[in-house]
C-alpha positions as CSV (number, residue, x, y, z in Angstrom):
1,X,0.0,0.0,0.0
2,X,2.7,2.3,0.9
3,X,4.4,1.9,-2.7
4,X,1.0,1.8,-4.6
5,X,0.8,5.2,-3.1
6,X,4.0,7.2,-4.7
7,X,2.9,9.9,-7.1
8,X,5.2,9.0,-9.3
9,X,3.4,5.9,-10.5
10,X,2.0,6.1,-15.0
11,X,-1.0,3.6,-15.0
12,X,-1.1,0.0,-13.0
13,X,1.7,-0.8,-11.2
14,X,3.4,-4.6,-11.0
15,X,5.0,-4.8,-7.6
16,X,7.5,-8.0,-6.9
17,X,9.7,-8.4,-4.0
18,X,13.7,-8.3,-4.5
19,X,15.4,-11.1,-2.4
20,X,18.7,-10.7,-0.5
21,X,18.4,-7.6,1.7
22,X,18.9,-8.5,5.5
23,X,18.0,-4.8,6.5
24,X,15.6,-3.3,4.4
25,X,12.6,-4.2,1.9
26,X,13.2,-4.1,-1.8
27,X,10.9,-4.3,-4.7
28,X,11.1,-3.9,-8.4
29,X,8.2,-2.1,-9.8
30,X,7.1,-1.7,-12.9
31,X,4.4,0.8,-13.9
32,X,4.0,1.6,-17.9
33,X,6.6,3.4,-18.7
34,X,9.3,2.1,-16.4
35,X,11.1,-0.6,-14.1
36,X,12.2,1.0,-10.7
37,X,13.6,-0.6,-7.4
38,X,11.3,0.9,-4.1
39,X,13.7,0.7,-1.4
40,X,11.6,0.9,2.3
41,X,13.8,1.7,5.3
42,X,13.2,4.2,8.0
43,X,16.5,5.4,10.3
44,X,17.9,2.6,11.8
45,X,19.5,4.4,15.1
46,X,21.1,2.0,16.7
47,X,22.8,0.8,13.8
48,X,23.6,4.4,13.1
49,X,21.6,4.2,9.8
50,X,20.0,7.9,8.7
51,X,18.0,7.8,5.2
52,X,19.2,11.7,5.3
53,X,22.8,11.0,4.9
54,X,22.3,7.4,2.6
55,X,20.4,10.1,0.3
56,X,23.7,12.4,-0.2
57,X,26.1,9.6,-0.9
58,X,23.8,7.9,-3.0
59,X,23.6,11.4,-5.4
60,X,27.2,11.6,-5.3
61,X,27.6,7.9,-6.3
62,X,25.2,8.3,-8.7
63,X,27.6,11.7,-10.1
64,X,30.3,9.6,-10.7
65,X,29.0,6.8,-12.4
66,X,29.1,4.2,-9.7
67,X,25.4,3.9,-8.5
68,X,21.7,4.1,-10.2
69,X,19.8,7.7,-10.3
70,X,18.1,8.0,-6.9
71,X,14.6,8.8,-8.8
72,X,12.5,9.7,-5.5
73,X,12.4,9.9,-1.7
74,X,10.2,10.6,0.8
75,X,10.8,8.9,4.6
76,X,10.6,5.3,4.9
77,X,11.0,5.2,0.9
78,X,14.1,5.5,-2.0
79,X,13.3,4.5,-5.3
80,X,16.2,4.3,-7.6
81,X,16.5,3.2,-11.1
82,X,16.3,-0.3,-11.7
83,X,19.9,-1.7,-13.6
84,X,19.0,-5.0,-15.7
85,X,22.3,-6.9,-13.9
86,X,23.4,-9.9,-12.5
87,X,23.8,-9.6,-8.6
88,X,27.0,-11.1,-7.6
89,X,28.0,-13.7,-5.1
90,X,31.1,-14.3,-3.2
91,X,32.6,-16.2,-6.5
92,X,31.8,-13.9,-8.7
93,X,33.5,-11.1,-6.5
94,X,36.7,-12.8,-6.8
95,X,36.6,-13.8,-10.3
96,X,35.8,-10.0,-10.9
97,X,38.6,-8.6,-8.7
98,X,40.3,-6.9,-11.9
99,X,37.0,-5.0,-12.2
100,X,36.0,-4.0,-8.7
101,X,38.9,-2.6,-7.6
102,X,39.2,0.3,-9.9
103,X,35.3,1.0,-8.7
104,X,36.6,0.7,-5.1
105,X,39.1,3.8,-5.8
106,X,36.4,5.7,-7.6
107,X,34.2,5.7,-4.8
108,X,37.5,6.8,-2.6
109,X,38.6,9.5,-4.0
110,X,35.6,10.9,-6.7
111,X,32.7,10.8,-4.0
112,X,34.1,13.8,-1.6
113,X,34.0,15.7,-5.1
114,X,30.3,15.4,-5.8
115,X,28.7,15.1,-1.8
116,X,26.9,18.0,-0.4
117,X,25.8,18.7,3.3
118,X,27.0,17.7,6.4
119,X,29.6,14.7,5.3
120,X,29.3,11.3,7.5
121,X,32.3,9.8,9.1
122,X,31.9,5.9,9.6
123,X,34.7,5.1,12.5
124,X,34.7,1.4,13.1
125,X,35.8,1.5,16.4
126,X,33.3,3.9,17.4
127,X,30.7,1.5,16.2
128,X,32.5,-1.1,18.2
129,X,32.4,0.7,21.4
130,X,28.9,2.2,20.5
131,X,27.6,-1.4,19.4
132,X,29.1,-2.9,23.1
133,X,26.9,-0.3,24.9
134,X,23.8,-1.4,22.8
135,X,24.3,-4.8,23.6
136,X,25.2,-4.4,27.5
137,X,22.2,-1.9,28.3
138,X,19.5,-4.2,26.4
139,X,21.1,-7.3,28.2
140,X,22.2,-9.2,25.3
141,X,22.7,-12.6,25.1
142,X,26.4,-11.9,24.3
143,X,26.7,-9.5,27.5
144,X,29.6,-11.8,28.9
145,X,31.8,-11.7,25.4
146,X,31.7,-7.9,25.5
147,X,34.9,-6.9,27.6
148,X,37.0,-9.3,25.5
149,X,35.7,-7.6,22.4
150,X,36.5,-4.6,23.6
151,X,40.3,-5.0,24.4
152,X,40.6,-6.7,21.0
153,X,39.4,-3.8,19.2
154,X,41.5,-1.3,21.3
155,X,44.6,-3.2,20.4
156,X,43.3,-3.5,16.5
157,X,42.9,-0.1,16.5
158,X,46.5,0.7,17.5
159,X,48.1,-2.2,15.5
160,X,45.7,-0.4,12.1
161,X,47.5,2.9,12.8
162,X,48.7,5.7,11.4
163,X,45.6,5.8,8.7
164,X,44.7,7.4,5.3
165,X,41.0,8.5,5.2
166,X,39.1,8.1,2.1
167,X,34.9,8.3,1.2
168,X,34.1,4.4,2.0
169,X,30.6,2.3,0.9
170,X,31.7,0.8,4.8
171,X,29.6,-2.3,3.2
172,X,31.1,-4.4,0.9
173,X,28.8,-7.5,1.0
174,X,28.5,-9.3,-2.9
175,X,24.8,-8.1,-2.7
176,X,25.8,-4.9,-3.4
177,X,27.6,-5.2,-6.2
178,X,25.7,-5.6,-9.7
179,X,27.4,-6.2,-13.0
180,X,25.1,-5.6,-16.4
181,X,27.9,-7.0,-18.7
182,X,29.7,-4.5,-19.1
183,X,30.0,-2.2,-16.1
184,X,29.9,-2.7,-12.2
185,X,27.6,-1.1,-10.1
186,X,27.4,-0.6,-6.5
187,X,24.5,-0.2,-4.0
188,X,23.0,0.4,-0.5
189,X,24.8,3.6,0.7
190,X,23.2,3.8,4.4
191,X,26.6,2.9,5.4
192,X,28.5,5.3,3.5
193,X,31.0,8.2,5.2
194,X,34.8,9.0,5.4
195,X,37.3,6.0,6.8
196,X,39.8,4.0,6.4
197,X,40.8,2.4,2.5
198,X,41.8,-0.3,4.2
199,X,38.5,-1.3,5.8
200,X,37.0,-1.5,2.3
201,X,39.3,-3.7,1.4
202,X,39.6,-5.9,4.5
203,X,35.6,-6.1,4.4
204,X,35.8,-7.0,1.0
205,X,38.1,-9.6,1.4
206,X,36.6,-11.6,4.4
207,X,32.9,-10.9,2.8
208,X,33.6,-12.6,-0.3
209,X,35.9,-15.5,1.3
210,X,39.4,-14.3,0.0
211,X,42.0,-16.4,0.1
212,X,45.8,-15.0,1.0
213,X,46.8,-14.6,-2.8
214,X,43.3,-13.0,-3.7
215,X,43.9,-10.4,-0.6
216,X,47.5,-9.1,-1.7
217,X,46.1,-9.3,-5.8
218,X,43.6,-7.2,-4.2
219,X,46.2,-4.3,-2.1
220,X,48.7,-4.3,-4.9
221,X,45.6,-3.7,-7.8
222,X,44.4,-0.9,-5.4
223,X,47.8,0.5,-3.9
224,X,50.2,0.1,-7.5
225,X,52.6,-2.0,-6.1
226,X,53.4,-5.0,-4.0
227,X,52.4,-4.6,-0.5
228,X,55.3,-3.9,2.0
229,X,54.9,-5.5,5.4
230,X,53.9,-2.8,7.4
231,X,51.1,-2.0,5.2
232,X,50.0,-6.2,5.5
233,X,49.8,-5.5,8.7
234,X,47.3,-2.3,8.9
235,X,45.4,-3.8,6.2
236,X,45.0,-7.6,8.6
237,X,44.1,-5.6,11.3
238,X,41.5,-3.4,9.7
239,X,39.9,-6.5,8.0
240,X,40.0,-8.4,11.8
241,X,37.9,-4.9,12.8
242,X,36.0,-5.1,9.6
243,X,34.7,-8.9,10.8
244,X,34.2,-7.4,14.5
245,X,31.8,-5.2,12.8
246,X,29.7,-7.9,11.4
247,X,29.8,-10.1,13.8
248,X,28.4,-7.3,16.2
249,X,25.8,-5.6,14.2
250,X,24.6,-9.2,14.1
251,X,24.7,-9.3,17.7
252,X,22.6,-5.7,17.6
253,X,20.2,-7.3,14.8
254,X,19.3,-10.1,16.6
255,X,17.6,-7.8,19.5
256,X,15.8,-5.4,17.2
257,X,15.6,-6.5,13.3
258,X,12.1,-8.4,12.5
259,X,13.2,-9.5,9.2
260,X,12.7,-13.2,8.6
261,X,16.2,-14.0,8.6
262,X,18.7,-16.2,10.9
263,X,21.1,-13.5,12.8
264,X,22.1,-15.9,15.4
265,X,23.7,-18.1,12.8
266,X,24.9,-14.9,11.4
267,X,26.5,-14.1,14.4
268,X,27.9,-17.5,14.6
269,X,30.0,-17.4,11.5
270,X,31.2,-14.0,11.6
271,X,32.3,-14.6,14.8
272,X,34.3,-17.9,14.5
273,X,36.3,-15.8,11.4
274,X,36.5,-12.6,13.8
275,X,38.5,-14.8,16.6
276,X,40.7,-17.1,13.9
277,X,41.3,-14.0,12.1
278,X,42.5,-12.1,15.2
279,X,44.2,-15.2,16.4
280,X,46.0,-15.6,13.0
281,X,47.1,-11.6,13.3
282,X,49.0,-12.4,16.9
């Protein structure tokens, strides 16, 4: 009812659902004249999700040639165009490296160029520390794991140090990337603000199952050259804080989100590669 409702609709609409989100609702519509994707999400606080910002970055991605034409938005709703693509998977990423990096540096450096407003920071380790006070004052069942959490990501944040900060997505998931044949596309922006390179690249690496040789095709295709150690060792220790993310906006998720989705096994997994990657960086 709510999308039947737009004003921007020519004629009958054809509403179908779009699988794969596990935060919002997504539909492709088509009306007479047109195919669209209706994206409905309100501001996600404690997740620090604001539709306000997601619509800035998504007009600047859209500037540079990254992401579709944000058509319409009102609160609760985005409608974007819809890109006739192939959604990737975790395969697909890494067969594809040669193609998404160059889109990764785009977004870097081109975004800051096009944004307008009040610009977004995403700090992961404020998220961390803001995530562990979610969890502690709504009595989580992960209460007890929170302490140890949080002396890991105080010594990943000194071992990720000093930092270059760039315009990141912040969400690298193979969901969000779309490839139409001949270009790649990224999406979902609620996520998007100033941080590290490097946690791009760590989150795209343990979202899309990297392997060693896949990670350092990945830094030198982004950085130029070969990676020295020192630079290995910020980039393991932002992809370790990248998987402490997920694994604790999982945590968050499985307290508030009502989607019909399985956030404790979520949880599980990203959790289990959070401690053997941390593990593997000692």
């Amino acid at each position: 009812e709510k999308i039947k409702s737009l004003p921007i609709w020519k004629g009958i609409i054809d509403i179908k659902p779009l699988e794969g989100g596990i935060t919002n609702l997504n539909y492709v519509v088509n009306d007479s004249e047109k195919k669209l994707v209706v994206r409905l999400g309100s501001d996600i606080p404690e997740h620090l999700v604001y539709r306000a910002n997601e619509i800035l970055v998504s007009k600047a991605a859209y500037e540079i040639g990254v992401s579709p034409n944000l058509i319409y938005n009102e609160p609760g709703v985005l409608v974007l165009d819809y890109i006739q693509s192939t959604t990737l998977e975790p395969l697909t990423v890494r067969n594809n490296l040669e193609r998404i990096i160059p889109v990764i540096k785009k977004i870097h450096n081109s975004i800051p160029n096009k944004l307008s407003g009040q610009s977004a920071i995403f700090w992961v380790f404020y998220v961390i520390k803001y995530y562990s006070n979610f969890l502690l004052n709504n009595k989580s069942s992960h209460s007890s794991k929170i302490q140890d959490l949080l002396t890991k990501s105080d010594n990943l944040e000194k071992l990720s140090s000093p930092r270059e900060i760039v315009f990141g997505h912040n969400d690298l998931l193979a969901a969000n990337f779309l490839d139409d044949g001949s270009k790649i596309w990224v999406v979902d922006w609620e996520y998007g603000g100033f941080n590290d390179p490097l946690f791009d690249l760590g989150g795209l690496a343990s979202n899309n199952d990297f392997d060693e040789s896949l990670e350092l095709k990945a830094l030198e295709l982004y950085f130029n050259q070969k990676p020295n150690p020192d630079l290995l060792n910020k980039y393991n220790a932002m992809k370790t804080a990248s998987l402490l993310r997920e694994t604790m906006w999982s945590m968050v998720s499985e307290i508030t989100s009502k989607l019909d989705f399985d956030y404790g096994e979520y949880t599980s997994e990203n959790l289990k590669k959070f401690n053997d990657s941390y593990e593997k960086l000692l």
